[in-house]
N, C-alpha and C positions, 0 to 999 in steps of 0.2 A: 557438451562438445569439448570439453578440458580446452577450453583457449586460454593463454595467459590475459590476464586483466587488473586494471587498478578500478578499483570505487574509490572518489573522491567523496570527502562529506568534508562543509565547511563549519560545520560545531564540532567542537570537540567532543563532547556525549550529547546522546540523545536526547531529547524534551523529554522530558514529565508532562506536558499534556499535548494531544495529540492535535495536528494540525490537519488530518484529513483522516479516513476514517470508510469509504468504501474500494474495493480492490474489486476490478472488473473480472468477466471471466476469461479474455486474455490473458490476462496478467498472475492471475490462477492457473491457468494454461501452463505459463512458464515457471513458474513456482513449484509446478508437480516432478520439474526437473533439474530442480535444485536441492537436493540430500531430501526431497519428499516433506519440502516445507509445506506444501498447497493441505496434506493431513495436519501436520500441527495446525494451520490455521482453521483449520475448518473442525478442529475437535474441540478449540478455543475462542471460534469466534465470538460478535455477541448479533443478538437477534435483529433479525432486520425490522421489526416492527419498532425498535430503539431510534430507528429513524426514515421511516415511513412515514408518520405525521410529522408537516413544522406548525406550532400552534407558534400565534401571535399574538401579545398580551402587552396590556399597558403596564404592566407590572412583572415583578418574577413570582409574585404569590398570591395567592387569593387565583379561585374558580370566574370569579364576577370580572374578572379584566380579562378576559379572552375575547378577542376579537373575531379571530376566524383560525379554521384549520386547511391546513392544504396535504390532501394525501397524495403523496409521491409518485404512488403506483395504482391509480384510480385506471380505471376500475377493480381491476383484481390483478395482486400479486402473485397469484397459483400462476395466469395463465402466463405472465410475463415469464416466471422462471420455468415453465413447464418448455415454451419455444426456445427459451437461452439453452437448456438442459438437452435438448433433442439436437441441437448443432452442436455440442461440446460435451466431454467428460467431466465437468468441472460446473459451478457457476460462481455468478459473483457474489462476495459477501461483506461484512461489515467486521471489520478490523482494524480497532485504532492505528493512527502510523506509530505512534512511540510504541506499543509493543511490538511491532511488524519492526523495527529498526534494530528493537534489541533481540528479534530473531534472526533478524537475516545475518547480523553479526557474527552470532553464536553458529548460524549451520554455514556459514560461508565456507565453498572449500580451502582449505587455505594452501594447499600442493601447486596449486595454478592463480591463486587472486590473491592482489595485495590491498588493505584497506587503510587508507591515507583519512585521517579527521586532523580537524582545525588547519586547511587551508583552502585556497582556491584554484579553482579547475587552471586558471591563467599562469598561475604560478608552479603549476608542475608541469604544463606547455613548454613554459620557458625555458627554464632549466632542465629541460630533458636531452640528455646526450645520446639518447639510444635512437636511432634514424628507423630501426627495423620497425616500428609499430604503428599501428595504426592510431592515431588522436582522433575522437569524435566528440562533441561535446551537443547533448540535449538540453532544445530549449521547454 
């Protein structure tokens, strides 16, 4: 929609390890209309089966300290993305956020978006002189 826009990020660079790690098929949605990041991700993504089971273990090694598994997508995964995929172009997938952050950086347009890191959303609130724009801020 070419609207002007600020992203605030309150790190200054992104993590080295990811803090989340699935991207809905909305959010894919909107992604396919961003310089066609929703392809980068999805030629990059990683498997959903990477996190489909959560095993639970008394330990981080050894086979004999498993407790139990819980799959995600019981009964079956096919049929869950087969219905996601029949309402949408798109579905969701599995995408660390630290490399999701250092794409969206890289394709951000930058004719119409400004990216502000290392401060806080309150802080560009404040000090903002310009009356004409809209301030939203996401909880």
């Amino acid at each position: 929609f070419k609207i002007p826009h600020i992203v605030v990020e309150r790190a200054k660079t992104p993590s080295v390890h990811p803090s989340a790690h699935v991207l809905n098929t909305r959010t894919m949605e909107v992604y396919r209309e961003v310089n066609d990041v929703q392809k980068k991700i999805m030629n990059n993504h990683e498997s959903i089966d990477d996190w489909r089971y959560y095993k639970y273990c008394t330990r981080l090694v050894g086979t004999e300290n498993l407790i139990g598994v819980k799959d995600h997508f019981h009964p079956s995964i096919e049929a869950k993305l087969e219905t996601l995929e029949t309402d949408s172009v798109t579905r969701l997938t599995n995408y660390p956020q630290n490399r999701l952050c250092e794409l969206l950086t890289t394709e951000m347009p930058s004719d119409y978006s400004e990216l502000l890191t290392g401060c806080n959303f309150e802080d560009i609130v404040s000090n903002s002189t310009r009356d004409s724009r809209v301030v939203s801020k996401v909880f």
